[in-house]
C-alpha positions as CSV (number, residue, x, y, z in Angstrom):
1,X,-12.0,-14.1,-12.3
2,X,-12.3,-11.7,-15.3
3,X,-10.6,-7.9,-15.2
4,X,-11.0,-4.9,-17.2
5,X,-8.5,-1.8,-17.8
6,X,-10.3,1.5,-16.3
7,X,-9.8,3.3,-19.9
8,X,-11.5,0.2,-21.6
9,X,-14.1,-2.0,-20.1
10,X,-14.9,-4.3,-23.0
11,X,-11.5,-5.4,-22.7
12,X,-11.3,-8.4,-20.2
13,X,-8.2,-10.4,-19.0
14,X,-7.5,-13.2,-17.1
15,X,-6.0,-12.8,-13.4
16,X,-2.7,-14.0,-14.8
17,X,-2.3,-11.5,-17.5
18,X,-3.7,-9.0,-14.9
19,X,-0.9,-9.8,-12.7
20,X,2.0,-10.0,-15.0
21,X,1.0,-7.4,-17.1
22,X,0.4,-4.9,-14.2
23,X,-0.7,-2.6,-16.0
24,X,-2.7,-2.4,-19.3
25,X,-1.9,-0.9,-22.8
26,X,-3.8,1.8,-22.5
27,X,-2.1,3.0,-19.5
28,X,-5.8,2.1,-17.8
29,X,-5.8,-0.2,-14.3
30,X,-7.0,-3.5,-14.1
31,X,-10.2,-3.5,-11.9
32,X,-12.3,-6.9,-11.5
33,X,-15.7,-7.5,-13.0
34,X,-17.1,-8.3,-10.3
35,X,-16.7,-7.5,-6.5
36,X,-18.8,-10.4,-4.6
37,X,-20.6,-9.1,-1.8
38,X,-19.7,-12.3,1.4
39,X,-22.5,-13.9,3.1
40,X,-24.1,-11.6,6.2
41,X,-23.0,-14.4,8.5
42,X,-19.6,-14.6,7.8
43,X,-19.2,-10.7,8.7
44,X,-21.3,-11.6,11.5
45,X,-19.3,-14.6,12.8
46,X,-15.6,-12.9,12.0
47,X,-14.2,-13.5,16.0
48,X,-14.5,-16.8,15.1
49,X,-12.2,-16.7,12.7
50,X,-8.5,-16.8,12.4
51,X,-6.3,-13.9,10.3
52,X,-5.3,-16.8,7.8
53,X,-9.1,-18.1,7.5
54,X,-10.8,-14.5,7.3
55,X,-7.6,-13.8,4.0
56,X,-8.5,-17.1,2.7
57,X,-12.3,-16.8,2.5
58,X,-12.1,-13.2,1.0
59,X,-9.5,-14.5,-1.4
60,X,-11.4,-17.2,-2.9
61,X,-14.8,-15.1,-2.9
62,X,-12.6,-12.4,-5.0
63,X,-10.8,-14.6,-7.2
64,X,-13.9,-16.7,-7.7
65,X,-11.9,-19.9,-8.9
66,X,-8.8,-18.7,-10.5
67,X,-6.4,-20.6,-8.5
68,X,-7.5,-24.0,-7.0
69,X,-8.6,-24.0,-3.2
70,X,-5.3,-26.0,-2.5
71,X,-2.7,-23.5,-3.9
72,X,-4.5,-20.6,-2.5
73,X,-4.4,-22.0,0.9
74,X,-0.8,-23.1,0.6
75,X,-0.7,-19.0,-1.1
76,X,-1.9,-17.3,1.9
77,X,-0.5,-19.8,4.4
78,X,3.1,-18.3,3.4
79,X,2.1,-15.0,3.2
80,X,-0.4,-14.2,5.9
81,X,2.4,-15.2,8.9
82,X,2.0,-12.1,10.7
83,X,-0.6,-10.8,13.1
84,X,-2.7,-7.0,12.5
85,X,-3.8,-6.2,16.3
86,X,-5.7,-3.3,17.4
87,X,-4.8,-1.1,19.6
88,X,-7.5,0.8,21.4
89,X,-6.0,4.3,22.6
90,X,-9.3,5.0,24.2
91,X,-12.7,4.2,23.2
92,X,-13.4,5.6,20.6
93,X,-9.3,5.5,18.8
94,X,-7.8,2.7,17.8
95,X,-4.6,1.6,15.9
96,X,-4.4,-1.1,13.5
97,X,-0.7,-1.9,13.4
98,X,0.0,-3.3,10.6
99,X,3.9,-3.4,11.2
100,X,4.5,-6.4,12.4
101,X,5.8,-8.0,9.2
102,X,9.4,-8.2,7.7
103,X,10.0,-4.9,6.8
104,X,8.1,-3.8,9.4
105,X,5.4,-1.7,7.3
106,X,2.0,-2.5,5.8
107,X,3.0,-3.2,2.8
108,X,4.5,-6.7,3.8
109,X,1.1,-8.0,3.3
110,X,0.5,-7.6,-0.2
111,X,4.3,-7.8,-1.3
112,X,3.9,-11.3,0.3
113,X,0.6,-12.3,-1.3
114,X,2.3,-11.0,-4.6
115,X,5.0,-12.7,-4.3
116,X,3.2,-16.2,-3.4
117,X,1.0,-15.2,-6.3
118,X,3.3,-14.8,-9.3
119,X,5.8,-17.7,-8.1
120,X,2.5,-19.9,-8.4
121,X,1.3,-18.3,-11.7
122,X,5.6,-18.3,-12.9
123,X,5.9,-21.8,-12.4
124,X,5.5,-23.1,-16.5
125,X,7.6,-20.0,-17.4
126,X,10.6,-20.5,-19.4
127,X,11.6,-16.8,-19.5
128,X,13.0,-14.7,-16.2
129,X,10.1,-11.8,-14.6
130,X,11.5,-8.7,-14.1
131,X,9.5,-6.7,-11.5
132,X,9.6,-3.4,-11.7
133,X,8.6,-0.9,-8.8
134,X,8.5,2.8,-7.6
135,X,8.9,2.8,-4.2
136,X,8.8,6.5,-2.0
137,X,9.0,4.3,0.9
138,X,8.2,1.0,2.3
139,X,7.3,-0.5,-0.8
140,X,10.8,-1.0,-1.8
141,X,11.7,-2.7,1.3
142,X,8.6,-4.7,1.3
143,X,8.7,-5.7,-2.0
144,X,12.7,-6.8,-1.5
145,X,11.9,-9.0,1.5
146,X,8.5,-10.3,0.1
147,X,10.6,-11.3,-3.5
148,X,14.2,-11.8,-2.0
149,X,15.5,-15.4,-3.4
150,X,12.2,-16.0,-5.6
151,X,13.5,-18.8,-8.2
152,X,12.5,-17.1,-11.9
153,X,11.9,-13.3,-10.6
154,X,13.9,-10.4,-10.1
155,X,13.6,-6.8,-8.7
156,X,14.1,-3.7,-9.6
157,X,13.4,-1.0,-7.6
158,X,13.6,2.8,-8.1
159,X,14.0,5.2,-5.6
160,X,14.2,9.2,-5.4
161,X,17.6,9.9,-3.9
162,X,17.5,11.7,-0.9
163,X,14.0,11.6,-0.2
164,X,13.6,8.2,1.8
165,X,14.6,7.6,5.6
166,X,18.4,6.0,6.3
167,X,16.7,2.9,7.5
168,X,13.9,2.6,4.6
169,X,16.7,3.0,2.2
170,X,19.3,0.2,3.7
171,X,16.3,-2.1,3.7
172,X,16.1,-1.4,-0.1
173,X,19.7,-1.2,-0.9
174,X,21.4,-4.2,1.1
175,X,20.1,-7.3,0.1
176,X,22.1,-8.8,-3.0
177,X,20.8,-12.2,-4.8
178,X,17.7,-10.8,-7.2
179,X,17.6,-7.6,-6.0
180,X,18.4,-4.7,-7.6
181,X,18.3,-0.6,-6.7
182,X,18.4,2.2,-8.7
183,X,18.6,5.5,-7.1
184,X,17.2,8.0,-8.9
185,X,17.5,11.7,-9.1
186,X,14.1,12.9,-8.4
187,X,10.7,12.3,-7.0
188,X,9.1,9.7,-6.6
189,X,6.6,11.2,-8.7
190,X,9.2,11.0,-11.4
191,X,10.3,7.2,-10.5
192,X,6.7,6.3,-10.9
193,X,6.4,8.0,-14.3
194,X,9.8,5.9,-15.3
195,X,7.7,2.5,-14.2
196,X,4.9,3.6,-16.7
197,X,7.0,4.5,-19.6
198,X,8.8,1.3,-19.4
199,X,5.6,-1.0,-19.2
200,X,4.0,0.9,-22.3
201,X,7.6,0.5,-24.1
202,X,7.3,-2.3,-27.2
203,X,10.7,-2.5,-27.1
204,X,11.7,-3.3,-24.3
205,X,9.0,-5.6,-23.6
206,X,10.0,-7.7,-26.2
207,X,13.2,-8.0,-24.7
208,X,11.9,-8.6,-21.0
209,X,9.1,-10.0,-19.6
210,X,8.1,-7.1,-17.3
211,X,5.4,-6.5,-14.1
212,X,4.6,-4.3,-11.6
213,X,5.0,-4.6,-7.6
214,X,3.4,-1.2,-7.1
215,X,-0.2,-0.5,-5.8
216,X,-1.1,-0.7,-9.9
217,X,-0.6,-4.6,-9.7
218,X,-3.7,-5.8,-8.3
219,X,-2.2,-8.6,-6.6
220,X,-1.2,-5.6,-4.1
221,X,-4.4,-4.5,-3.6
222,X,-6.3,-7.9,-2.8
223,X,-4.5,-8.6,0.7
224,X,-4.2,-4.7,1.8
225,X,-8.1,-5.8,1.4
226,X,-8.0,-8.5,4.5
227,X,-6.9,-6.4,7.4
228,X,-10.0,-4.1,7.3
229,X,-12.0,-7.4,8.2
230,X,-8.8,-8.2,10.6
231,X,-9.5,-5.0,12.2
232,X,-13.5,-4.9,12.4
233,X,-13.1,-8.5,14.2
234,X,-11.0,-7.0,16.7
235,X,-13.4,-4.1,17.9
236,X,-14.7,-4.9,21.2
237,X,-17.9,-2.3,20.5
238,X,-19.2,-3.2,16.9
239,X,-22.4,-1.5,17.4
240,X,-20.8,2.2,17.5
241,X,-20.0,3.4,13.7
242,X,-16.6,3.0,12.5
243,X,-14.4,4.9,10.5
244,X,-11.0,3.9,8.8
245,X,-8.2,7.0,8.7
246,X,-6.1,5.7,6.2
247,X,-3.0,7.8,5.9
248,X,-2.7,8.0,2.0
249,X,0.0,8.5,-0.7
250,X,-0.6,6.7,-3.8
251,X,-3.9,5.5,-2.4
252,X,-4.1,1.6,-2.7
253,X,-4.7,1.3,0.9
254,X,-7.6,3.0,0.7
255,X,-9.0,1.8,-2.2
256,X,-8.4,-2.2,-0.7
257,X,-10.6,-0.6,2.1
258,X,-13.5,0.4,-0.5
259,X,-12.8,-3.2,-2.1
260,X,-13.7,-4.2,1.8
261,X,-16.6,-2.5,1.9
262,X,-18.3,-3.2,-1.3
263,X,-17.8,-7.0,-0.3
264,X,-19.9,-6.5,2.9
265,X,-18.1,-4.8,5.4
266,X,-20.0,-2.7,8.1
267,X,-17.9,0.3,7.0
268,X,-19.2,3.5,8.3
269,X,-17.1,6.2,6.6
270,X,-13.3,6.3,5.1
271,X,-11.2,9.3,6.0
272,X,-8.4,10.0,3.0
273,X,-5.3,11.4,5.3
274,X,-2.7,12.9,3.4
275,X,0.0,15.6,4.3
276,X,0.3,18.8,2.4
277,X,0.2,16.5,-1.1
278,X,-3.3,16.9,-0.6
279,X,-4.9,16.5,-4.2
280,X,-7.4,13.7,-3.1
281,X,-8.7,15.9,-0.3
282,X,-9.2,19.0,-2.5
283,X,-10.7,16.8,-5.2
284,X,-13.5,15.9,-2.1
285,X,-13.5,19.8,-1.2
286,X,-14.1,21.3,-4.9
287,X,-14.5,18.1,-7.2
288,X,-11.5,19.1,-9.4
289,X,-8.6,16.5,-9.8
290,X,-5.9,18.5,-10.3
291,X,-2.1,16.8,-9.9
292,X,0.8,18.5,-9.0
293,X,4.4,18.1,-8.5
294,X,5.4,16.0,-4.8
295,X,6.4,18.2,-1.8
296,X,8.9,16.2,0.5
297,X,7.6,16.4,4.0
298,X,8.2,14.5,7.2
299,X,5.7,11.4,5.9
300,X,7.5,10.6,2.9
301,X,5.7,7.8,1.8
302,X,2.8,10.1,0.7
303,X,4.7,12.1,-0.9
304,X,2.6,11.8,-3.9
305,X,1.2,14.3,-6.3
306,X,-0.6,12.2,-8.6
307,X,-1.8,9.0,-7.4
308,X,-2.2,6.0,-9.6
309,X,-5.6,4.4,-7.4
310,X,-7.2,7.5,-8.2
311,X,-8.5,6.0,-11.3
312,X,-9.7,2.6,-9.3
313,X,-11.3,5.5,-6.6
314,X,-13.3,7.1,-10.0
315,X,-13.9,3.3,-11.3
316,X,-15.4,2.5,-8.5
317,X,-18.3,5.3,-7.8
318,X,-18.4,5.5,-11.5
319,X,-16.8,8.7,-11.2
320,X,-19.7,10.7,-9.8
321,X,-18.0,13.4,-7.0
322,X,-21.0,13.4,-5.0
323,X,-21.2,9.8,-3.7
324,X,-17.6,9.7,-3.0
325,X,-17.8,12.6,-1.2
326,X,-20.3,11.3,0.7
327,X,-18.6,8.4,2.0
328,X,-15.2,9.8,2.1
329,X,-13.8,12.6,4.0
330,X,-10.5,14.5,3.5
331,X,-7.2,16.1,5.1
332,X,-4.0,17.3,4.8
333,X,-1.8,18.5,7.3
334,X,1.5,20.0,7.2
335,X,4.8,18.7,9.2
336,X,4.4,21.0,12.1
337,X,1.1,19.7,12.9
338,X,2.3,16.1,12.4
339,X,5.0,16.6,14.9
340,X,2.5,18.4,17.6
341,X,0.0,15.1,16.8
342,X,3.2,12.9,17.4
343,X,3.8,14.6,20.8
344,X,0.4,14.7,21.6
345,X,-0.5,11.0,21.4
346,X,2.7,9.9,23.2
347,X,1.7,12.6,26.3
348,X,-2.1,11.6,25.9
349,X,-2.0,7.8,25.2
350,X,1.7,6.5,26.0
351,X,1.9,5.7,22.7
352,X,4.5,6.3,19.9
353,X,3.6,6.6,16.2
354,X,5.1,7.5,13.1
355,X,4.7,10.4,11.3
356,X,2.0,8.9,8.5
357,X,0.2,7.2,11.4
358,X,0.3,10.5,13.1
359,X,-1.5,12.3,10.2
360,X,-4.1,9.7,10.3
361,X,-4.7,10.6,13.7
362,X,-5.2,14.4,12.9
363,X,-7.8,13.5,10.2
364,X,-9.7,11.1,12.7
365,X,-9.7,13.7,15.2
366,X,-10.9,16.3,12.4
367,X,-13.5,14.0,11.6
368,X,-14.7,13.2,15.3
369,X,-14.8,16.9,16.3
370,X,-18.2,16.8,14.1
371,X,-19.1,13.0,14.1
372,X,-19.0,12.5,17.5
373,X,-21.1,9.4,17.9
374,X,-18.7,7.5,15.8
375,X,-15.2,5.3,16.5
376,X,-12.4,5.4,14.3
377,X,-9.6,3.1,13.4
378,X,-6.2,4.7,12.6
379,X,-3.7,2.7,10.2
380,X,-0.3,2.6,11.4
381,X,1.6,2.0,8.4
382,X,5.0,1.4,9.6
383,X,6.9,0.9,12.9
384,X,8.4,4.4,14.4
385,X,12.0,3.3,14.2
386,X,11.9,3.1,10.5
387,X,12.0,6.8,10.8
388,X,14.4,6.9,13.8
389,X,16.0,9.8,14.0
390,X,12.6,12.1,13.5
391,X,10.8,10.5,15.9
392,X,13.8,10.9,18.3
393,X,14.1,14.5,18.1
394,X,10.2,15.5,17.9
395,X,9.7,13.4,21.3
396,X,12.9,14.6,22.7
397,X,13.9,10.3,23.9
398,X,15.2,7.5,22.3
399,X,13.0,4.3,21.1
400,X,13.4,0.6,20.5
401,X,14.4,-0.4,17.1
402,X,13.4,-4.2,16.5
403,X,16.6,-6.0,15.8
404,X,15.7,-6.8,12.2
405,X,15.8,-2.8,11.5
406,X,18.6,-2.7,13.5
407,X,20.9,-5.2,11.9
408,X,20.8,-3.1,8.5
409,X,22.2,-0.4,9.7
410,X,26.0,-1.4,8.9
411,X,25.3,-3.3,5.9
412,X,26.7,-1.7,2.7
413,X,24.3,0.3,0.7
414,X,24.2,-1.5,-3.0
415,X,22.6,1.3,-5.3
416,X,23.3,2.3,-8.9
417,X,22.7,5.9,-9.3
418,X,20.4,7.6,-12.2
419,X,19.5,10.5,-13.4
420,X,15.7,11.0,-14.5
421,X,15.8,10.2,-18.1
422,X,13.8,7.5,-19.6
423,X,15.9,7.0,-22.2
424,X,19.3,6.0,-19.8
425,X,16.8,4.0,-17.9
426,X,15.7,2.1,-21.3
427,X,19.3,1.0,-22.3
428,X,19.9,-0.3,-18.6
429,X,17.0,-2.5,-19.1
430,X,17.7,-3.6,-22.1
431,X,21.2,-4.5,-21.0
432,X,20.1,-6.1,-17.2
């Protein structure tokens, strides 16, 4: 498997370097050659298939011999322990839960894979890895539980004070071993920036050996990748056009959906949800890209003003507007209408779902008002209780919380705090 850096094409890299690296020099991301389109029948013959075979045979079509069959077997074996159902709300809704991991949120499956993936590639290292990731959300916890106790790799992860959930934050801030937290004063906009400047740093890359656990590692976006297949399997009416709502904040779920769907999948539209950091959607609306500073809002893990997949989403329909217009449709909504959609689906369907879930919702029932004939599937990105107390007060009754969310919640928080300044975030690296 061969990748190139979206800012220079002629420049190709193995998966390793790909993986370690995270990101290029040129501040690019890595994108493969080639995207292998599977065989008809194995789309075809997907019920057949377990989770674990459907992630293995994508894997190995993807990474088209990197790591021997044996290794990436044992590789997803260890990370793909966890089921995706469907949920079908009616006939033409359905959730795709993808919480059912250890921290509870989607982002399990490719902290996992990674995790599996750069112990396997670490193994001949002499040196420590020092993974560094921006997390406005789940990807801190996911990435702690996916890497806790990893022989030869620690953690770092940044977080914008104030700005995640009390749950999201003790899953990110109470583990000890190789995990680190730094809470930083902030956005996450601005922790992300941080992550940049330290991979494009000479200096302190001579001094550490450092990767990325974000959505700019590629070993994120491989897995994320599997569960759209998981999810097509599972429809019991595969003849009605689907649609995926993907709520979005830095957009690598949606792009491992397009990776999907270049690879074969019967894909019939993607629907970009975002709340009122809505700079993909108004991309789609007016073809201008123009970032912006984060608003918080009640789905803070797309609280994102400048997405880094952006530049895979360009990469990918060779930047023309038109064509990813065309197969992408998009919405933002604001927190009141996310708290209505909340309320709504628990009064129309029994069913409780998180606030990003519930945005996805709003954009599938945008899109369905005028696509009538087709059938959506919404991602549910994380389990409700993460965000406890919200989802409490908006439906007015308590809910479950699993008792691995529960257990965290009088475990002392471990965080060192940080203002946003590159420079005091340089000398703690170079002394960690």
């Amino acid at each position: 498997m061969k990748l190139y850096s979206t800012k220079n094409k002629s420049h190709l890299v193995s998966l390793r370097e790909a993986v370690f690296k995270g990101l290029p020099d040129d501040n690019g991301l890595y994108m493969p050659v080639h995207i292998p389109l599977l065989p008809p029948d194995f789309i075809q013959q997907l019920p057949r298939y377990s989770f674990s075979d459907i992630a293995f045979t994508v894997a190995q079509s993807l990474l088209q011999g990197a790591i021997p069959e044996t290794d990436l077997q044992r590789i997803i074996q260890n990370s793909i322990t966890f089921p995706a159902p469907v949920v079908s709300l009616d006939a033409r809704r359905h959730v795709l839960e993808l919480f059912h991991g250890p921290s509870l949120a989607f982002k399990d499956f490719g902290a996992r894979f990674m995790a599996q993936l750069m112990s396997y590639f670490n193994q001949a290292e002499q040196r420590e890895l020092t993974i560094l990731v921006a997390t406005s959300g789940d990807t801190g916890g996911a990435v702690a539980a996916g890497f806790y106790k990893t022989p030869g790799i620690r953690v770092v992860i940044l977080y914008p004070s104030g700005k995640v959930s009390f749950l999201q934050e003790k899953q990110l801030t109470t583990l000890d071993e190789n995990i680190t937290a730094l809470e930083i004063s902030g956005t996450f906009d601005d922790c992300q920036a941080l992550v940049k400047k330290a991979f494009l740093d000479a200096d302190l890359n001579q001094r550490q050996r450092l990767s990325s656990a974000n959505s700019i590692n590629i070993a994120r976006l491989i897995p994320q990748s599997f569960y759209y297949f998981e999810a097509w399997k599972q429809l019991a009416d595969k003849t009605i056009p689907m649609v995926f709502s993907v709520p979005s904040g830095n957009f690598g779920n949606l792009t491992a959906g397009l990776f999907a769907k270049k690879m074969g999948l019967p894909v019939h539209h993607f629907i970009a949800a975002t709340n009122v950091n809505d700079v993909v959607p108004a991309y789609l609306a007016s073809s201008e890209y123009r970032p912006r500073p984060s608003v918080r809002t009640l789905s803070n893990a797309m609280d994102v003003g400048n997405p880094s997949n952006f530049a895979r989403m360009l990469d990918l329909y060779c930047s023309t507007w038109n064509i990813m217009r065309d197969e992408i449709s998009g919405y933002g909504f604001n927190d009141d209408a996310t708290e209505a959609a909340m309320r709504e689906i628990k009064q129309r369907f029994g069913y409780v779902m998180d606030p990003h879930g519930a945005v996805g919702y709003l954009a599938l029932e945008a899109y369905l008002r005028t696509h009538p004939q087709a059938q959506g599937v919404i991602l549910e990105t994380a389990h409700p209780a993460k965000f406890k107390e919200d989802v409490e007060k908006i439906l007015g009754e308590p809910i479950d919380i699993p008792e691995r969310l529960a257990v965290l919640s009088n475990k002392p928080k471990q965080a060192t705090a940080m203002p946003n300044d590159f420079s005091v975030f340089k000398e703690w690296l170079m002394e960690f």
